[in-house]
C-alpha positions in Angstrom: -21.8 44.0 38.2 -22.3 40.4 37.8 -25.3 38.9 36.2 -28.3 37.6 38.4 -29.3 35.1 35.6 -27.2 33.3 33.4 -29.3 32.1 30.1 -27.4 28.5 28.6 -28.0 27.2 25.2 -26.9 25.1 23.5 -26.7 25.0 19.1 -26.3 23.1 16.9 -26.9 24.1 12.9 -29.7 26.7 14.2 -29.0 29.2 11.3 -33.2 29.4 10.4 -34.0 30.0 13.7 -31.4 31.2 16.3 -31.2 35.0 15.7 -35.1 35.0 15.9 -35.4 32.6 19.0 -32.3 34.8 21.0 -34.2 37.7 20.2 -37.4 36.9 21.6 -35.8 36.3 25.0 -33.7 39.4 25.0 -36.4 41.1 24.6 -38.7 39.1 27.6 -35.9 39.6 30.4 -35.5 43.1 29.6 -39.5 43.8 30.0 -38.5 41.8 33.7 -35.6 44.2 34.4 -33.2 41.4 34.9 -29.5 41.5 34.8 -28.8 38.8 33.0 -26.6 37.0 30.2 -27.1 34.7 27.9 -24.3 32.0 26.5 -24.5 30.4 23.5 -22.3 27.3 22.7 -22.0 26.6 19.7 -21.5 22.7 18.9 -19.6 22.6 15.7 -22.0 23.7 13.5 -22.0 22.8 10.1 -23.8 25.9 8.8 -24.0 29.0 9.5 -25.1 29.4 13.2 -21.5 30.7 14.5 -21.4 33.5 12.0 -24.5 34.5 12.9 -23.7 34.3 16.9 -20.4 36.2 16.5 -22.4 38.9 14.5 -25.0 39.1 17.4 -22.1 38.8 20.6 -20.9 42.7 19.1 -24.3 43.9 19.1 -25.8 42.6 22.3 -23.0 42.8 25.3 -25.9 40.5 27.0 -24.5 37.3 24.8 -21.7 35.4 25.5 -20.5 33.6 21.9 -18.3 30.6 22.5 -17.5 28.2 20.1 -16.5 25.0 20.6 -15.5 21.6 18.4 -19.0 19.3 18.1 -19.7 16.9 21.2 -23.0 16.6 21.4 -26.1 18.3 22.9 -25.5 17.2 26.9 -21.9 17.9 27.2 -22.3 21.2 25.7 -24.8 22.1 28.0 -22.5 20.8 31.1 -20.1 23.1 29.7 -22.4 26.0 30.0 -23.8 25.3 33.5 -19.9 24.7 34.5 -19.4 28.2 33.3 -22.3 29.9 34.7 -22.1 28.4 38.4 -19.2 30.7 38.0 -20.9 34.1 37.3 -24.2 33.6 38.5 -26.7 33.1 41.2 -29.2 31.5 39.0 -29.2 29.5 35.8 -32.0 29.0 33.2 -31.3 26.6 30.4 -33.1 26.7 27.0 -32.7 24.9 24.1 -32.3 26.7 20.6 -34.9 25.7 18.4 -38.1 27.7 20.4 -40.1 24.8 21.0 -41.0 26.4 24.3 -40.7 29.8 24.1 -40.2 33.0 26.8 -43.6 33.7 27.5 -43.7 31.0 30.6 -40.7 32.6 31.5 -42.6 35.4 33.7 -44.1 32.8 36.3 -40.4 31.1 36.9 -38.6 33.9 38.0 -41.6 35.4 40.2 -41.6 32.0 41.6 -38.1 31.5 42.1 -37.8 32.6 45.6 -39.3 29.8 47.3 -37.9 27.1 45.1 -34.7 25.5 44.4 -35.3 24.1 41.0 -38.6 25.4 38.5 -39.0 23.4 35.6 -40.8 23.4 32.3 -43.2 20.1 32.1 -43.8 20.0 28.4 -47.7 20.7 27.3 -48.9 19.5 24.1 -46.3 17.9 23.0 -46.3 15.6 19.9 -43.3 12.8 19.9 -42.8 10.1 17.5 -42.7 6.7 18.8 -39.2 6.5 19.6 -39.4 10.0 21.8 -41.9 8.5 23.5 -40.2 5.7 24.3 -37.2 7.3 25.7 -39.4 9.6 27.4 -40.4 6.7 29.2 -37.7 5.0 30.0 -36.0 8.6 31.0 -38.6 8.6 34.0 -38.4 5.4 35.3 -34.4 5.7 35.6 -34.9 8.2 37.5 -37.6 7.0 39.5 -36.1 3.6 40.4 -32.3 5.2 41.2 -32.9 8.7 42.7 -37.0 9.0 43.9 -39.9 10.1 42.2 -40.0 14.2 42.4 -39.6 15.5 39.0 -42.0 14.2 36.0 -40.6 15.8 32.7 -37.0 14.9 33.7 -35.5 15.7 30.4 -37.3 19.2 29.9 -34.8 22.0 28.1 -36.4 24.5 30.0 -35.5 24.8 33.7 -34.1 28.0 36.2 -32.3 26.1 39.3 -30.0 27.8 42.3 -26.1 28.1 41.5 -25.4 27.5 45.3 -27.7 24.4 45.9 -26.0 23.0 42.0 -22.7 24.3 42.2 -21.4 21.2 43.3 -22.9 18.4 41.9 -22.1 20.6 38.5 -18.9 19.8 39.3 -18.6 16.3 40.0 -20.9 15.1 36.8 -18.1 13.6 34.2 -17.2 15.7 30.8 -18.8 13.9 28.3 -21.9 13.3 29.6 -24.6 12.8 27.5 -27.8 13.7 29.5 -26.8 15.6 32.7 -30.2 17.0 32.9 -31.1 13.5 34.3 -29.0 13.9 36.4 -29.6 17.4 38.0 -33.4 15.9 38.1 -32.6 12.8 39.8 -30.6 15.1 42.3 -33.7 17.0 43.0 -35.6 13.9 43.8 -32.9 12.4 45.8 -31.9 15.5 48.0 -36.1 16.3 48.2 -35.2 19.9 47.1 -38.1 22.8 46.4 -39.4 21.8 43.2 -42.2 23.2 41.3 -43.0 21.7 37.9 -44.9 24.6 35.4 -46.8 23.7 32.4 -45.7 25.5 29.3 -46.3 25.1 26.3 -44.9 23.0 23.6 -44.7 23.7 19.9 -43.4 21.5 17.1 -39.8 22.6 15.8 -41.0 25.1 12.9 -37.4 25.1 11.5 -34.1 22.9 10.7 -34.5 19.2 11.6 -33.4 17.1 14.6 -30.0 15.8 14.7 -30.1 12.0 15.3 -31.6 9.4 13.5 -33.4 6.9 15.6 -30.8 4.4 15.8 -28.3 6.9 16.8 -30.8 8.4 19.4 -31.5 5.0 20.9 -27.8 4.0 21.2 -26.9 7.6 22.9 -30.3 6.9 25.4 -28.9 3.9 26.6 -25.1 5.2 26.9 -27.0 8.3 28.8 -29.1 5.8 31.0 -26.1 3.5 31.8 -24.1 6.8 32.7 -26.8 8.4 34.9 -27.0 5.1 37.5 -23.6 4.8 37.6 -23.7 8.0 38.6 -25.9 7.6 41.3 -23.8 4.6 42.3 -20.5 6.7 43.1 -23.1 9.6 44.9 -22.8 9.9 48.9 
């Protein structure tokens, strides 16, 4: 039987963290008694994080291992929705390093029937300078291109509809660096059922972030530049 829920994360040198942070939400969608999956993409990492995913894909059938050469956080994700729009009638996407763990998760998927698109707005969340910045900037791309429905437009933590994503999954170039902007402008643009949840927001307790600011800057404005084109070429 197919899976109701397909889980997406993305990793990158999680080796600290990742067997804890998969573990917590096995654990949460079981107590839901949800048939689900979870796929983990592995993005080239440099440490250990694949050994310890191929160990954990034989002893939970729930987690789909793939690795794959590095290319960067967004089009790793694309990947994984692309896959899951496949299998799935919903899709929750997480990122790997538990800043916002599964105990939000509970209000989401009671939620769920009377929304397209549920999404974490981060709570307590501390952000150097730069973050905040792009944060910024993030928002008012999408505000001034697609419409003003979603406010944490980059959040890692959202459950949307395969059948009202399926397609615009499929159009949004490989190689994309943030198409989480774009699946928020979307919502904003097509005035789908959104509900935006607070949750919680904790500082990464392990590993270390993977760009340096000049890097993340450069890769914001490639994102930005991508995303309105984007919505250029949209009907």
């Amino acid at each position: 039987m197919s899976p109701e829920l397909t889980v997406v994360v993305p990793a990158y040198n999680e080796e600290a963290c990742i067997r804890e942070v998969l573990l917590g939400w096995i654990k949460e969608l079981k107590k839901r008694h949800i048939n689900f999956q979870i796929i983990v993409l592995n993005d080239g990492s440099q440490d250990q994080t694949g050994k310890i995913l191929s160990s954990m894909s034989v002893e939970f059938p729930e987690i789909v291992f793939i690795n794959k050469s590095n290319a960067g956080h967004g089009p790793t994700i694309l990947m994984g929705y692309q896959k899951a729009s496949r299998e799935s009638p919903w899709i929750f996407q997480i990122d790997s390093d538990n800043d916002m763990g599964p105990e939000s998760f509970y209000r989401f998927w009671g939620e769920r029937e009377s929304f397209d698109f549920l999404l974490g707005r981060r709570e307590q969340r501390r952000q150097p300078l730069s973050r905040k910045i792009i944060s910024w900037a993030s928002r008012w791309v999408i505000r001034v291109f697609y419409g003003f429905r979603v406010w944490d437009v980059n959040s890692p933590y959202r459950l949307f509809r395969t059948d009202v994503f399926k397609d615009i999954l499929s159009r949004i170039p490989e190689g994309t660096f943030a198409p989480n902007l774009i699946l928020s402008g979307f919502c904003s643009l097509k005035k789908l059922r959104v509900l935006e949840v607070p949750v919680p927001h904790a500082d990464r307790k392990k590993g270390g972030a993977s760009m340096n600011t000049g890097k993340l800057f450069k890769a914001s404005l490639q994102g930005f530049f991508q995303t309105i084109i984007f919505r250029t070429r949209m009907r």
